[in-house]
C-alpha angles and dihedrals in degrees: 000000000000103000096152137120089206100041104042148340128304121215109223131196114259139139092298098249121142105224137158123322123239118204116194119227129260142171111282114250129205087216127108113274116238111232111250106267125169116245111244112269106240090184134066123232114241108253092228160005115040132011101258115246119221102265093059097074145043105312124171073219097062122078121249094250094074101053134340152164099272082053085083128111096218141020113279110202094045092060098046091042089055116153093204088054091136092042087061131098110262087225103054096111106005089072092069107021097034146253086300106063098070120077096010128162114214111234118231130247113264092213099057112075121220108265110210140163094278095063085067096052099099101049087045090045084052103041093039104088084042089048086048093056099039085049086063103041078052098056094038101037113040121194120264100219088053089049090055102042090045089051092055087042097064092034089057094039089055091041087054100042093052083053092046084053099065091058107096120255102235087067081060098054118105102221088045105150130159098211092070100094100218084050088051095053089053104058093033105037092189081179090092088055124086113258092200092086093235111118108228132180097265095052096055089048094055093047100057088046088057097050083041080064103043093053097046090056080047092055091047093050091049093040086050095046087045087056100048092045088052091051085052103043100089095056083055099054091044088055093047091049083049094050078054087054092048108058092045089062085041095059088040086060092041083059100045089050091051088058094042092052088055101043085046087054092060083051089058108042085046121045099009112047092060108043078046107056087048086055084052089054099044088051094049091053096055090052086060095050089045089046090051099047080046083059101047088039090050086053090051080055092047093061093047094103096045095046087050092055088051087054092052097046092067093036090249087149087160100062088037095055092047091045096055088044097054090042085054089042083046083049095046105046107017104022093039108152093003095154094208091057102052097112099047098080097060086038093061091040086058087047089049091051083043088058095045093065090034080071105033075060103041093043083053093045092047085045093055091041095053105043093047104049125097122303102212124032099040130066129279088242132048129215085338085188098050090046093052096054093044094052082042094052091043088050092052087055102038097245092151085155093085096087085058085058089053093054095051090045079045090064091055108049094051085057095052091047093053084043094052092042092063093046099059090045093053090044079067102051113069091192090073114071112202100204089062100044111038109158105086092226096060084049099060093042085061094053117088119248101259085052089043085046097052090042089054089048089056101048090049086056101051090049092057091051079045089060095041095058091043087044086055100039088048094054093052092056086042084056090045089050100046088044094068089042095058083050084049097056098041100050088046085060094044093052086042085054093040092044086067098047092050079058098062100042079044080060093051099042097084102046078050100051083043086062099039096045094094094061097034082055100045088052094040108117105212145060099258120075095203084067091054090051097038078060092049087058103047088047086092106041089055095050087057087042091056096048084050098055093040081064089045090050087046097056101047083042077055100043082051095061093046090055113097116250098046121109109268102179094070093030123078116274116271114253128250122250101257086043094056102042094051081049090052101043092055094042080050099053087045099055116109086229106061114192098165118122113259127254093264094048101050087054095058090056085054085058091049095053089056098051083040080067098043086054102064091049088061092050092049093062096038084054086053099040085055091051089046085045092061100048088042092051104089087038097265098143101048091056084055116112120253093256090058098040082048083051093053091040100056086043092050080047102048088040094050087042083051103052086045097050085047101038101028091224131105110229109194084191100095098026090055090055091046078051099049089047086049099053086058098039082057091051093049091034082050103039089049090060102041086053086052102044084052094061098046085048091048092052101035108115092198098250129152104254124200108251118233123239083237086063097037084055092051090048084048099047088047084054086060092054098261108141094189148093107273112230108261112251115218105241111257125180094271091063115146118243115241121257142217113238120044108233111222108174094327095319119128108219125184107206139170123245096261096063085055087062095031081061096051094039084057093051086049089065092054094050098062088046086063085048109048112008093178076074103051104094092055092040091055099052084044086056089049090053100045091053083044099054082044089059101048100041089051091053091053092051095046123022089028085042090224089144083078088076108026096045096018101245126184096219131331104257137200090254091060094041090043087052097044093054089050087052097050075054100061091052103048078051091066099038097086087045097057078037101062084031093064086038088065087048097050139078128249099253098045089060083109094081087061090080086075093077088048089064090041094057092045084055099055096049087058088054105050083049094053098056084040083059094043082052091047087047104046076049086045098039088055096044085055093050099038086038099050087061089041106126128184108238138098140299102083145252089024122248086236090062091037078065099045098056084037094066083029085063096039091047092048084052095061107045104038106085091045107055135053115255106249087044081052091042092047089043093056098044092055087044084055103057092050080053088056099043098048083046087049101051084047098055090049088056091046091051093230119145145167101286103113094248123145091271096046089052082056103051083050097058079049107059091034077062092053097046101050094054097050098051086040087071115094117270090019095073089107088032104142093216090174094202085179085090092076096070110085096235105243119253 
């Protein structure tokens, strides 16, 4: 018990404030500081009624009369000093003298220094090289008295144990008892006694031998006990002269602390009552000043629901919800167990939820308002300022779902435009009676295209105002966003950088408290030093708390005046809206109670607002894929012509380039309905031409047909490299007369009337590739069907001579063959060029349907050779019949090779003009070889030979005949014939 002056602090009675702490001075030390601990509290507080003075309880000051140790019910030390201290209830003296009793360290006194080793180093410094000699006298020279004593001592020790020894075991053992009877007939063998009851001579002999025995091991063991107390005794006689010793220091120091405690009670009652009582003053009148902030801080807190409902009043979420937040931080922290207000803290929880709906409802109804008002008068952004409080506010409470309320409303929005965009169209049309169709899609399946394709014009306008406006007002929440996450961030690196400055003053608190402990004890009004230094502590913490609430009071002070209805003349100026939600975002972020979303979290809303806009991308084109579906529906686009279908097709484009280029995402919605559309629109565009190309192949009669200057300009504008349809002029009075040959790169072609369309047919094709390339692949494979079905229903008509029955042809002549084959020519001429066209049009990786021109262009080879055969056979089918009648005899030349140059003539006539010379050339050499060989076979019948016979004289005015008509036809003249070849050569 420290109940010193001198020794420790003295708790002293006072206002029970908690104020600054005084250290008196002392000389520095070198020494190592103690850490500041309370003294035990030895006395318990009175439960109730007034705070103890000093006097009223033990004091070093106070006589003995009043209270003192021996005052205690029980013994003290022994209960502190409890070895079962573990095996105790926790509770055994906590529950009358307080929490701070158990498990107390006792502080040490100020004024005793800290004796350590290194005070004795001198001295032992000093005695060690003398401690070191007399070590080694001792070891080498012994006493004498203690040789001798130790001598007599083991002489006596061994004297005494062989004593000892004759005593039996069984007296030595520990759990020796007579009234065991195996140990009683031991000691006792009342075997050597007569049983018969009768005393002889002999048993009374043996009895007294055995008492004889029994005394004498009586007699040893007291003989031994008297010589160990002798050897002892003198130990015992030095401790009782040093008890004697003992109490008369004890009654000198008695007399030294009576005087102390006299000398230390004038201290008192002069230079302590007074300074004290003025610390006592001084802390009375803090307490008032405390008590009095409390109460204007409790009547800020008062006019936190009215002001709220002001707030609200005016949709100003964002200052209610920091207002209610920094009321519940003020109740949690300042007002903490305020009785009257018990019931404000769930109020304001149910006003919060309240809140929380208020802007859920308000953020739908700004969101309707916005997407269905007008496209094009009004801004791009509504109410920037509003939208901006009411993200922030949903933000605040974590409500990251609202995006999720402006897509729906975005849903519907897209169907009313698409719906408003029909009305007004059929507003315009007076055929189409409302009242009797009513569904929109009936109604724009009864407009004619140019009215359906200005309605869908307009509807792909208005959905890309309708981006825009979703694209602005989506950037303004993604600001807002990354607005708080930029907060976010900076106030995570100010309270990392304040969290390591809190370290270091955290470092310096105790050495300061340690200073500071002296003064915190001496105003301290109560009995228990740990209080006093549990006050010293919190001094600090306070001082931070009332600055706090002064910047509490302060903001709902502040949320009062923006409120309407206050006087704002006098009142600060209300603060714009940037102003007050960057106010708001770092007293957020300040608030002991954070509800702002986290980083990660905030980054994923950024993500939603992305794909928002992705999304509306999306519903924009399924709103015009349903508006495209309905007109769609009876078959209506795919009877359209290929300009309008074009024209649908670079709409549906622009529309789909603009929405990427707006939105930054690709939708296949709309394109794969155009698509779709398209893939129809090539099977009907197809299936119209084939059809086509089949009549004018069923009534063509295989005659050469003059070529128009139109066709002769389309042949000319593919030679420079223009793979479309050429505009069609209006006649006028200079027009050019057709010709008869169509001229390809200096090529004459004679051609029929069907290649001329099947030219333009397959421009056609290109044309709608330029037009639409999501269509190329199909139209190519279209293209290769149509020249296929060309191939092989020419070849019907002609080489099968299918054209007798269908046009109603004689014969098929040469001439026919010989045209047919220069038309299958010309073909084959065009087919690299659409090849490398479509090339231009295609993929990479869909270069493999290009493969289908390669066997198109095999097939018409074979083709070509075939009707080149059919021409050597008609030739070949003749020599065998003239030749087989050929005789050798006068007159000459021969009426057989009269006929023979006759059908040679007849046959270079017809084909001249129609193919080109080398193919003639080539024609005529192979005719004649089959001449030759059928010659040939005929002179071998006749037995006529090269021997310069007569016969042989004729054969040869013959075949000079032969010879000089057919290179007198045009084009033969150097014609090697080689008629050597008739002659068998001789073995």
């Amino acid at each position: 018990m420290a109940s010193s002056h001198s020794s420790s602090p003295v708790p002293r009675p006072g206002g029970g404030g908690r104020d600054g702490i005084y250290r008196k001075d002392r000389d520095p030390s070198p020494h190592r500081c103690w850490p500041v601990r309370s003294l035990p509290d030895v006395c318990p507080k009175e439960p109730t009624g007034e705070g103890r003075g000093l006097c009223d309880g033990p004091s070093v000051v106070a006589e003995h009369d009043r209270w003192t140790v021996y005052s205690s019910k029980v013994n003290l030390p022994a209960a502190l000093n409890d070895p079962r201290l573990a095996k105790r209830e926790s509770d055994f003296f906590t529950k009358t003298w307080g929490l701070d009793f158990a498990e107390t360290e006792v502080m040490p006194s100020f004024y005793l220094p800290v004796v350590t080793r290194e005070h004795f180093g001198p001295y032992l410094q000093e005695t060690a090289q003398r401690e070191k000699i007399h070590e080694r006298c001792k070891t080498i020279c012994p006493n004498k008295d203690d040789v001798d004593a130790v001598s007599s001592i083991t002489t006596n020790h061994d004297k005494s144990r062989a004593e000892l020894e004759q005593v039996p075991k069984i007296f030595m053992k520990p759990d020796f008892a007579l009234e065991d009877p195996a140990t009683f007939n031991t000691v006792l063998p009342w075997s050597h006694f007569n049983s018969a009851g009768g005393k002889s001579s002999r048993d009374v002999a043996s009895s007294k031998l055995l008492q004889e025995k029994l005394s004498h091991y009586l007699d040893v063991v007291e003989v031994s006990i008297a010589r160990q107390i002798s050897l002892r005794s003198e130990a015992f006689f030095h401790a009782m002269s040093s008890q004697h010793e003992l109490q008369d220091q004890l009654q000198e120091t008695q007399r030294a602390v009576a005087v102390l405690r006299g000398r230390t009670a004038a201290m008192d009652r002069v230079m302590c009552q007074g300074p004290l009582r003025a610390l006592r003053t001084a802390l009375t009148r803090n307490n008032c000043v405390k008590l009095h902030n409390k109460l204007k801080l409790m009547a800020a807190v008062h006019q936190t629901q009215p002001t709220v409902q002001l707030l609200l009043s005016t949709s100003e979420f964002v200052g209610a919800l920091e207002l209610i937040a920094t009321t519940k931080e003020v109740l949690q922290q300042e007002l903490q167990g305020i009785h009257s207000f018990r019931h404000l803290g769930s109020q304001l929880c149910e006003l919060e939820k309240l809140i929380d709906k208020m802007m859920v409802e308000d953020f739908s109804m700004y969101a309707r308002s916005d997407l269905n008002r007008c496209l094009r008068d009004e801004p791009q952004v509504l109410e920037k300022e509003r939208l901006e409080s009411l993200v922030f506010g949903l933000l605040r409470q974590r409500k990251l779902d609202f995006l999720d309320i402006y897509s729906d409303e975005m849903i519907l929005a897209a169907k009313a435009i698409v719906t408003q965009c029909v009305a007004d169209s059929v507003l315009q049309i007076e055929e189409i009676d409302t009242d009797v169709v009513t569904k929109l899609a009936d109604q724009m399946r009864l407009m004619t295209f140019p009215q359906w394709f200005e309605l869908l014009k307009n509807v792909f306008e208005s959905f890309l105002l309708y981006l825009q406006r979703i694209k602005a007002t989506l950037s303004v929440i993604r600001n807002v966003v990354l607005e708080v996450l930029d907060s976010s961030q900076r106030n995570q690196l100010l309270e990392e950088a304040s969290s390591g400055a809190s370290g270091q003053e955290s470092s310096q608190g105790p050495s300061l408290l340690e200073g500071e402990a002296e003064l915190a004890y001496l105003t301290h009004e109560g009995l228990f030093i740990s209080d006093a230094l549990n006050d010293a502590q919190q001094q600090q913490q306070q001082v931070v708390a009332q600055d706090q609430s002064s910047v509490i009071g302060s903001r709902i002070q502040q949320g009062r005046t923006e409120a309407p209805g206050n006087d704002l003349a006098s009142g600060p100026q209300r603060p714009t809206s940037a102003e007050s939600r960057a106010s708001c975002i770092v007293f957020a972020f300040r608030s002991g109670e954070n509800m702002m979303p986290t980083e990660l979290e905030m980054n994923r809303v950024i993500n939603n607002i992305q794909e928002l806009m992705y999304t509306a991308s999306d519903v924009s084109h399924d709103r015009c894929v349903k508006v495209l579906t309905a007109r769609a529906k009876d078959g209506s686009l795919e009877r359209l012509s290929s300009a309008e279908f074009v024209c649908l097709s670079q709409a549906v484009e622009a529309f789909v380039r603009d929405t990427e280029e707006l939105c930054g995402r690709r939708s296949v919605s709309l394109r794969g309905a155009l698509q779709s559309q398209a893939n129809r629109f090539v099977h009907r565009f197809h299936e119209e031409r084939k059809t086509k190309l089949s009549l004018l192949l069923d009534n063509e009669r295989w005659k050469q047909a003059e070529v128009p200057a139109e066709f002769q300009d389309l042949v000319n504008s593919i030679a420079d490299g223009r793979i479309t349809l050429p505009e069609r002029k209006t006649p006028g009075p200079d027009d050019r007369k057709p010709t008869e040959f169509l001229l390809v790169n200096g090529q004459k072609y004679a051609v029929v009337g069907t290649v001329l369309l099947l030219i333009r047919i397959f421009l056609e094709y290109c044309q709608c590739v330029n037009d639409i390339p999501s269509i190329a692949t199909d139209m190519l494979t279209r293209l290769s069907d149509l020249l296929k079905h060309f191939n092989s229903r020419s070849c019907q008509l002609v080489l099968g001579a299918g054209a007798l029955q269908v046009v109603g042809l004689k014969t098929i002549t040469t001439k026919n063959l010989a045209l047919a084959s220069r038309c299958l020519q010309l073909v084959v001429h065009y087919i690299p060029i659409i090849r490398a066209h479509f090339e231009t049009k295609l993929q990479p990786k869909q270069f493999s349907v290009l493969r289908h021109f390669d066997h198109i262009t095999k097939d018409y080879n074979d083709h070509i050779a075939e009707i080149s055969a059919k021409l050597v056979a008609i030739m070949d089918s003749l020599f065998e019949k003239v030749l087989s009648k050929y005789e050798v005899k006068a007159p000459m030349p021969s009426a057989c090779f009269r006929n023979v140059c006759k059908q040679m003539a007849k046959m270079h006539e017809a084909i001249y003009e129609l193919l080109p010379e080398e193919q003639t050339q080539m024609l005529f050499l192979r005719i004649n070889a089959s001449f030759k060989m059928h010659l040939k076979r005929q002179l071998a019948r006749l037995g006529v030979v090269n021997d310069g016979g007569p016969q042989h004289g004729l054969v040869v005015v013959d075949v000079a005949f032969y010879t000089e008509n057919v290179q007198a036809l045009k084009s033969l003249e150097r014609l090697d014939l080689n008629m050597a070849e008739i002659w068998e050569q001789k073995r």
